[in-house]
C-alpha positions in Angstrom: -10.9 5.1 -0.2 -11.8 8.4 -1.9 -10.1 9.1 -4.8 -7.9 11.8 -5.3 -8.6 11.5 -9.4 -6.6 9.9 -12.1 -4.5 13.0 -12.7 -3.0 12.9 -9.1 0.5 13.7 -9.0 1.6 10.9 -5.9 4.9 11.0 -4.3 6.7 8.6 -1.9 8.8 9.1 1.2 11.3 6.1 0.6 12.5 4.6 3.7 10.9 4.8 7.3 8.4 7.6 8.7 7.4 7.8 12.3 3.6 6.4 12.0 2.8 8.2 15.1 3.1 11.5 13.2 -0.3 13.2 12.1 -1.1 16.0 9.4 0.9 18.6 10.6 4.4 16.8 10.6 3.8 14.8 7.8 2.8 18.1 6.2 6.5 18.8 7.2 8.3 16.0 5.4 6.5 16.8 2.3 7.7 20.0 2.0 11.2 19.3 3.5 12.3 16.0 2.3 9.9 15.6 -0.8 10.7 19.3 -1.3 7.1 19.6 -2.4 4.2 22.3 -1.4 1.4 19.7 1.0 -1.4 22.3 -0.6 -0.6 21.4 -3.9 -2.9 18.5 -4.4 -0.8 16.0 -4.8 -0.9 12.6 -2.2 2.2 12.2 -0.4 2.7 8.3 0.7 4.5 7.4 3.9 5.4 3.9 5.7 6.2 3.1 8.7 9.4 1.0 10.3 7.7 -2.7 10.2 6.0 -2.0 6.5 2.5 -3.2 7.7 1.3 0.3 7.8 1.0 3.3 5.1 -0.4 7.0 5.6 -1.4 9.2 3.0 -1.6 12.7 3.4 -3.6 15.1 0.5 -5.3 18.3 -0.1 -8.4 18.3 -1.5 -9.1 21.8 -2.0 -10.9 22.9 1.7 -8.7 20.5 3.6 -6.5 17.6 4.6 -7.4 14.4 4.4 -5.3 11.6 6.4 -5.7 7.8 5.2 -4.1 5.4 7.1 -3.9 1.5 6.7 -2.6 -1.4 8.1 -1.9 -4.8 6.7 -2.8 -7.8 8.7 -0.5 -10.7 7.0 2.5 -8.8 4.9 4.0 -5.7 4.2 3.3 -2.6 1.7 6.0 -2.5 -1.3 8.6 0.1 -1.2 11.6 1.6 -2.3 15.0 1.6 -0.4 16.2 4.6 1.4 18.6 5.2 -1.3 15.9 6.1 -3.4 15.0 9.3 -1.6 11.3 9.6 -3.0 9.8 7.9 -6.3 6.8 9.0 -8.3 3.9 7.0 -9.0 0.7 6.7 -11.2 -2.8 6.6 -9.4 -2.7 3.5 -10.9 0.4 2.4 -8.9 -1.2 4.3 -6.1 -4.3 2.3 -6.4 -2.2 -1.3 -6.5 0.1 0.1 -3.1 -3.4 1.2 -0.9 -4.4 -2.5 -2.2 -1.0 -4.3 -0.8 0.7 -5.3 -4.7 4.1 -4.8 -5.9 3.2 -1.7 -7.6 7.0 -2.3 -9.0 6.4 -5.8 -10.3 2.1 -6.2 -11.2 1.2 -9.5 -13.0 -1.1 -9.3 -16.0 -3.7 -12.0 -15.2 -3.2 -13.1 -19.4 -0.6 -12.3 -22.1 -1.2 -9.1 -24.6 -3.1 -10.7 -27.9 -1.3 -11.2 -31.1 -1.9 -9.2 -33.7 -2.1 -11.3 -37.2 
C-alpha cells in the first residue's frame, strides 16, 4: 500500500458500509456521518457486512485514492456500531490494512528492566 505518512489523521466508520459503494458515496459518509471534509487528507476506513473486506478512501493532494482489501481466512477488527467512529494512529492503521487487533497488539517480548 502507499502510505498516506505517519501524521495521517485516520477515521473509522464503526459498524457496516455497503462495499459496493465507490469514491463518491463513500466520499458522502465521510462528510455526513464522520462529519469530516473527504479533501482534508485524512483516510477514512470502512467495512463491509461480513468483516472480510475494508475500503479506504483518501486525498492525496490531486486526487482520490480508493484501497480496497479482502481477507481470505478471518475478519478485520472493529468497533461496534455504538461506537459511531474511532480515531486511530497510522500505526493502528498499518496493523488494521495488515488483519491485527489494532485494539489488542501483542508485543513479541516484555519492555526491559531498568536497574
Amino acid at each position: 500500500m502507499i502510505a498516506p505518512g505517519s501524521n495521517v489523521r485516520v477515521y473509522l466508520a464503526c459498524g457496516v458500509t455497503d462495499m459496493r459503494k465507490g469514491i463518491s458515496g463513500l466520499s458522502v459518509l465521510a462528510q455526513e456521518v464522520l462529519r469530516q471534509k473527504p479533501a482534508s487528507g485524512a483516510v477514512f476506513a470502512f467495512r463491509g457486512r461480513r468483516g472480510d473486506r475494508i475500503k479506504l478512501l483518501y486525498w492525496d493532494g490531486q486526487g482520490f485514492c480508493l484501497y480496497y482489501k479482502v481477507l481470505e481466512r478471518s475478519r478485520f477488527p472493529w468497533p461496534s456500531v455504538a461506537d459511531g467512529s474511532a480515531r486511530l494512529t497510522a500505526a493502528q492503521l498499518a496493523m488494521l490494512w495488515e488483519g491485527i487487533d489494532w485494539r489488542r497488539p501483542t508485543w513479541t517480548a516484555p519492555p526491559a528492566r531498568a536497574g
